[in-house]
N, CA and C of each residue as an Amber inpcrd file, in Angstrom:
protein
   339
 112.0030000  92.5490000  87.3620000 112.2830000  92.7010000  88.7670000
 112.2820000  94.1830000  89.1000000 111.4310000  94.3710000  90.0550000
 111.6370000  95.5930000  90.5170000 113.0670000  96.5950000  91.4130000
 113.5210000  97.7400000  91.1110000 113.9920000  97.5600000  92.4890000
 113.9990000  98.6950000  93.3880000 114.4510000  99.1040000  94.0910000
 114.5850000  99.6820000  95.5190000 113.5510000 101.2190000  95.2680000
 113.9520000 101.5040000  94.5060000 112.9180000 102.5450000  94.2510000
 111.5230000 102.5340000  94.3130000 111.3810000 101.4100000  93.0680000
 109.7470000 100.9070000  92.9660000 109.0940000 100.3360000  94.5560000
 110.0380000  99.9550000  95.1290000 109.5890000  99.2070000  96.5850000
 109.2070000 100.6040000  97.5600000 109.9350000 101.2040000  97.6480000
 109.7910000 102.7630000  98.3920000 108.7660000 103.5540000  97.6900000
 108.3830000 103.4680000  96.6770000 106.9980000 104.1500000  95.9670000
 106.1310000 103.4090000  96.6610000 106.0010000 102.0350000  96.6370000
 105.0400000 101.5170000  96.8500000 104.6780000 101.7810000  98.8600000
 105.7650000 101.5490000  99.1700000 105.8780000 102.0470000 100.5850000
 105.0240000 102.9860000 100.8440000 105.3820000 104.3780000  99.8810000
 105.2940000 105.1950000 100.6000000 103.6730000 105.4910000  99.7630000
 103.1740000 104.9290000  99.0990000 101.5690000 105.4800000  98.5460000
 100.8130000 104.4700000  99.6600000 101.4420000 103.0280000  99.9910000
 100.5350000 102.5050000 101.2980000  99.9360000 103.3400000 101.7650000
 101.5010000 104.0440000 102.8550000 101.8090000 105.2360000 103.7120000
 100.5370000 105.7180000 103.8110000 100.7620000 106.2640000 102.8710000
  99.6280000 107.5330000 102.4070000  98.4320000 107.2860000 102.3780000
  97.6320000 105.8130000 101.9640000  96.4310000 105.6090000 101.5780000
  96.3270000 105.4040000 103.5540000  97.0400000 104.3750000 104.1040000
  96.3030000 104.2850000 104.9640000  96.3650000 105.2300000 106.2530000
  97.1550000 106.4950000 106.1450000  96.6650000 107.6420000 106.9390000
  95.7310000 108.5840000 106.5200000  95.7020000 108.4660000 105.1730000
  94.5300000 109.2330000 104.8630000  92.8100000 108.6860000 105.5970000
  92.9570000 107.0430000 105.0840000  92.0170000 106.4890000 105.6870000
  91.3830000 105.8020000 107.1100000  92.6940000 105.9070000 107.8800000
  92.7060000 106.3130000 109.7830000  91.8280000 107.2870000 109.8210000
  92.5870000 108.4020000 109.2180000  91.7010000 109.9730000 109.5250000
  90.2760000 109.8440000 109.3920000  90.0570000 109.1080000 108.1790000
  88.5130000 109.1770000 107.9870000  87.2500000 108.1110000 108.8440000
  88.4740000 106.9400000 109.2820000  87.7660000 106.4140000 110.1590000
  87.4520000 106.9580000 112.1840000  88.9220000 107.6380000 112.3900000
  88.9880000 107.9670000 113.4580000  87.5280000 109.0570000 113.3300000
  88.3330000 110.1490000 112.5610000  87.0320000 111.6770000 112.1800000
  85.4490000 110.8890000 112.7490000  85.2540000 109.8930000 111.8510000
  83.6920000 109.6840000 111.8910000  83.3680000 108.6740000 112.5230000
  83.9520000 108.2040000 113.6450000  83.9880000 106.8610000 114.5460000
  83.7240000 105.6350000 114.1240000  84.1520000 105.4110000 112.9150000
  83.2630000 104.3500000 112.2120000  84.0040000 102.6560000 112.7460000
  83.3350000 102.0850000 113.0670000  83.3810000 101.2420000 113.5120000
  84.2230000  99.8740000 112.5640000  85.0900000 100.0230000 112.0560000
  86.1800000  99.7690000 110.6340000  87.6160000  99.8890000 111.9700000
  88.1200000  98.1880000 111.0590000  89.7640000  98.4590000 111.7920000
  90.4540000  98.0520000 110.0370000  91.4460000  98.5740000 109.6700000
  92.3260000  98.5630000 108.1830000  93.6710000  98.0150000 108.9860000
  94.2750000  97.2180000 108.0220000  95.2820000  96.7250000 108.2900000
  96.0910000  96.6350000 106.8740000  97.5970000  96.8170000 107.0900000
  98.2420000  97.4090000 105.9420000  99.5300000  96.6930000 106.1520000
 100.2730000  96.2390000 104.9750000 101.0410000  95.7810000 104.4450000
 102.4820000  96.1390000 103.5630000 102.8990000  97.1910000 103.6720000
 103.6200000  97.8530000 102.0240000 102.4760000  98.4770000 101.3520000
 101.7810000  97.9600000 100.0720000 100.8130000  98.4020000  99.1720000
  99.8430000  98.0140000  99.1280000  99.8270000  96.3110000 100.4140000
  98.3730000  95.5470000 100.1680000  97.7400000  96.1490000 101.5740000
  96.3840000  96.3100000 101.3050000  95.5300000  96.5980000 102.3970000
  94.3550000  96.0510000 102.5480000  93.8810000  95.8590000 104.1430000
  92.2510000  95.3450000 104.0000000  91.4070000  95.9390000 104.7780000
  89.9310000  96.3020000 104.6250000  89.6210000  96.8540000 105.4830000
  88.3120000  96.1050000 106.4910000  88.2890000  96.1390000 107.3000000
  87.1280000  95.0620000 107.8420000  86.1660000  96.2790000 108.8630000
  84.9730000  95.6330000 108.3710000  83.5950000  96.4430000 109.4300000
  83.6030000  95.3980000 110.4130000  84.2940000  96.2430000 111.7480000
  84.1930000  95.4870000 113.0820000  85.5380000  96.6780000 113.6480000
  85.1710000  96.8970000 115.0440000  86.1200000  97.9960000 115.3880000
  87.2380000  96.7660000 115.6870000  87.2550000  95.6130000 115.7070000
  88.5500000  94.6290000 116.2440000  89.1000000  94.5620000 117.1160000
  89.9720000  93.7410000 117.4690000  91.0760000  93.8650000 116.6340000
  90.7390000  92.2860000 115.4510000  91.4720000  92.7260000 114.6860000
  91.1100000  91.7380000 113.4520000  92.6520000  90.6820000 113.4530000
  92.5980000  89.6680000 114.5810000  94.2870000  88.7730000 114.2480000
  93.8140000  87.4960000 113.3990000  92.7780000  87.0840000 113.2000000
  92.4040000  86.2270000 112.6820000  91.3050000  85.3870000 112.0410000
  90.8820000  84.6820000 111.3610000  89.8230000  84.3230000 110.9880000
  88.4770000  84.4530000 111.0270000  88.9100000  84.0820000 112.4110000
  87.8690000  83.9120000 113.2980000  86.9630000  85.0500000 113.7650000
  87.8490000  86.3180000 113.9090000  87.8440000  87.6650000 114.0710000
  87.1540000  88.3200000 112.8050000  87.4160000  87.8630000 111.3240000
  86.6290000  88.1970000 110.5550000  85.4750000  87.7990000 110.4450000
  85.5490000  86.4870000 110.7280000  84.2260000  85.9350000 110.5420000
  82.9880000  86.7370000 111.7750000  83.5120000  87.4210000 112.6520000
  82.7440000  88.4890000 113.3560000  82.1130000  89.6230000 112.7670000
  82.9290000  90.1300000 111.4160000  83.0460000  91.4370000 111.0730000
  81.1350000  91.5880000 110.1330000  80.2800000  92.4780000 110.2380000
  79.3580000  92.8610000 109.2630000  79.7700000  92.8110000 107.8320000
  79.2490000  91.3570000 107.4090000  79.3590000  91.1640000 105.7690000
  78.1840000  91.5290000 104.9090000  77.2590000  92.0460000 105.4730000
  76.4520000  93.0250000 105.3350000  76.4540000  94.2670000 104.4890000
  76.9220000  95.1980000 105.7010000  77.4980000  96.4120000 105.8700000
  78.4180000  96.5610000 104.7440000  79.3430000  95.4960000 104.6160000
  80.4450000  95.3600000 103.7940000  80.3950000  95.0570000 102.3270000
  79.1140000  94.4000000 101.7480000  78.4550000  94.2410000 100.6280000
  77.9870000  95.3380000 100.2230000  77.2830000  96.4180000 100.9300000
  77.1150000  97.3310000 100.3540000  77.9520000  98.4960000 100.4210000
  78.9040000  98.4540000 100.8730000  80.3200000  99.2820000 100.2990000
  80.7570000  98.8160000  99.6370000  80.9020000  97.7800000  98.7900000
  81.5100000  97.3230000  97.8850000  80.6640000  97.3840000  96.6260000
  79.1850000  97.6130000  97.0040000  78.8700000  97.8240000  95.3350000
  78.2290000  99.3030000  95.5040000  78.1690000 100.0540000  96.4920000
  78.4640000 101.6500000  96.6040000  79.5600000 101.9680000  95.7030000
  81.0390000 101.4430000  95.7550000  82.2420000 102.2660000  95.0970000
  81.9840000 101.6260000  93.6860000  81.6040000 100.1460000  93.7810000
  81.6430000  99.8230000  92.2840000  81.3870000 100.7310000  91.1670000
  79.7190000 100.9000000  91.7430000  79.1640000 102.4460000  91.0350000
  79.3020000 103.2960000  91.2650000  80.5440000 103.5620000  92.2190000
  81.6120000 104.8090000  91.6200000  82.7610000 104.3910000  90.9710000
  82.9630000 103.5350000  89.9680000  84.1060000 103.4800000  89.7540000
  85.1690000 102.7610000  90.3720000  84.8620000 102.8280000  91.7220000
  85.9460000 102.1320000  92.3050000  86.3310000 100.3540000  92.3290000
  86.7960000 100.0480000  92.1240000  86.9830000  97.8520000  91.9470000
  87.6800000  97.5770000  93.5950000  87.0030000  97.4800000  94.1920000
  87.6540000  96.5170000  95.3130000  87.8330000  95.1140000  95.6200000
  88.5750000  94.0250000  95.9680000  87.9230000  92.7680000  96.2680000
  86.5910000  92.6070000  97.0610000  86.0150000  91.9030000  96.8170000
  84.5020000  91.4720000  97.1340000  84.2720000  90.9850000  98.0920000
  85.4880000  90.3610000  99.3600000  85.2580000  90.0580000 100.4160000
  86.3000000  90.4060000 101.1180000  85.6470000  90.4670000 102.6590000
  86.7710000  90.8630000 104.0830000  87.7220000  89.8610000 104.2020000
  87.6770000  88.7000000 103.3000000  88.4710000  87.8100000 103.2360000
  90.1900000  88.4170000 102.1530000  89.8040000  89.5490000 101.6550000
  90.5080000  89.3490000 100.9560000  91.1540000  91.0400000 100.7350000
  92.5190000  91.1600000 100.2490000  93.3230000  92.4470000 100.4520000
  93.3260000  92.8390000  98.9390000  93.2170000  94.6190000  99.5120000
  93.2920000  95.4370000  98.0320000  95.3060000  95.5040000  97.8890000
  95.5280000  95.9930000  96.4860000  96.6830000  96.0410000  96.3670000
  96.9750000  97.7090000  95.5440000  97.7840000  98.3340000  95.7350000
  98.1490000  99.5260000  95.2810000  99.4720000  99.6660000  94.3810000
  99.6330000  99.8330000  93.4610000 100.1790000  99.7250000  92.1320000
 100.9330000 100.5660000  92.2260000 101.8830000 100.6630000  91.0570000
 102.8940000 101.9450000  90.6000000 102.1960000 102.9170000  89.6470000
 101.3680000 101.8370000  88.9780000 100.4860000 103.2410000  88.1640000
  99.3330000 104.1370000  89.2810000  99.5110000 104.0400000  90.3300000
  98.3560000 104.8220000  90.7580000  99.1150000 105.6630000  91.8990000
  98.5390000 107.0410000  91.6290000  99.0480000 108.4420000  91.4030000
  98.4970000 108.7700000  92.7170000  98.9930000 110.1550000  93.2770000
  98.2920000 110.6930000  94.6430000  96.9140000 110.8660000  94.2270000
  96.4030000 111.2650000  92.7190000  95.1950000 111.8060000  92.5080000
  94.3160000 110.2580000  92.7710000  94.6060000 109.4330000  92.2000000
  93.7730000 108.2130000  92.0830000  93.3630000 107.7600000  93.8400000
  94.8270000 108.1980000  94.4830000  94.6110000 107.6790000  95.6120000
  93.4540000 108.7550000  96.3990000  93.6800000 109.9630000  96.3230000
  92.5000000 110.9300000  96.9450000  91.2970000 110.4750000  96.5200000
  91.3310000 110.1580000  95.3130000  89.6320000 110.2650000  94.6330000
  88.9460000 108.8520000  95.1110000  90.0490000 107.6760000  95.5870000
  89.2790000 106.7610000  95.9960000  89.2880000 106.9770000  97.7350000
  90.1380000 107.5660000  98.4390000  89.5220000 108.0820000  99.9410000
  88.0520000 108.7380000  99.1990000  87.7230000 109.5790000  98.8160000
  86.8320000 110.6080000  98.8650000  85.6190000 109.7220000  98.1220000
  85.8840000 108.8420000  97.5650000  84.6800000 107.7530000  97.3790000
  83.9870000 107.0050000  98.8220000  85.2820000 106.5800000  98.9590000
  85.2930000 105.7880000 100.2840000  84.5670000 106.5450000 101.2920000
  84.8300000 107.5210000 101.4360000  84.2930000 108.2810000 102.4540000
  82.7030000 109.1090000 102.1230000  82.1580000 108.8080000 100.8270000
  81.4890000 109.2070000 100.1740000  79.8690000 107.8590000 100.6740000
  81.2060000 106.7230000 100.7700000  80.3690000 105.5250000 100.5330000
  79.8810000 105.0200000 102.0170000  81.2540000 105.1650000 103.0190000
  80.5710000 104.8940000 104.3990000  79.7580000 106.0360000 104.9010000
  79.9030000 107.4520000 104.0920000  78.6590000 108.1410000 105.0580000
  77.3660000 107.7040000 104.8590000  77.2190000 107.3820000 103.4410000
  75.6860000 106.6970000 103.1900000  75.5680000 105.5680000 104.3770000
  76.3790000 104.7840000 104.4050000  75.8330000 103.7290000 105.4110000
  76.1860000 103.9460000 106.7330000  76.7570000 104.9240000 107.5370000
  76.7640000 105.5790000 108.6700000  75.7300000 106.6960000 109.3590000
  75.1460000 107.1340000 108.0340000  74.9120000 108.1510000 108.6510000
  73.2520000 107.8460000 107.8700000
C-alpha cells in the first residue's frame, strides 16, 4: 500500500507532465486536447472537447498511429489507442519525464509540420 507521499509524487509528476505538454500543444497550435488524472493521462488528435466516446471516435486515428510508432522508435511505449490512458510511475524521474516531452514534441513536429 502506498501512502500519502507516494500519492503526492505521483500528483505532482502528472502536474508536471501535463503542463509541460499544454505548452507544447498551445506553442504549436496543434490540434490535440490531453486530459489528466493524478498520473494517468490521454492524449487525443482532435482540438475537442473530448467527454466521450463518441467524441473519440471523431478524433484522427490516423494521425495518431503514426505518433505512436514515431516514439516507439524513439524509445518511447505508449498505449496504442485514443481509447486508452498512459500511466506515470514512481520510478520515473523529471529526466524521463523531459526526454519523453522532447520526443513527443520531436514526433508531432514531423507530423505538423
Amino acid at each position: 500500500h502506498l501512502d500519502k507521499r507516494a500519492y503526492d509524487q505521483l500528483e505532482k509528476s502528472g502536474n508536471y507532465f501535463e503542463k509541460k505538454m499544454q505548452s507544447l500543444i498551445d506553442e504549436n497550435d496543434y490540434p490535440l486536447t490531453q486530459h489528466r488524472v493524478g498520473s494517468m493521462f490521454s492524449l487525443f488528435f482532435s482540438k475537442g472537447p473530448i467527454r466521450n466516446v463518441d467524441d473519440v471516435n471523431q478524433c484522427d486515428f490516423k494521425r495518431f498511429n503514426q505518433y505512436f510508432h514515431s516514439l516507439l522508435d524513439n524509445g518511447i511505449y505508449i498505449a496504442p489507442s485514443q481509447y486508452e490512458s498512459g500511466f506515470i510511475s514512481l520510478a520515473h524521474q523529471t529526466a524521463d519525464l523531459e526526454n519523453t516531452i522532447y520526443k513527443i514534441g520531436k514526433a508531432l513536429k514531423q507530423l505538423y509540420n
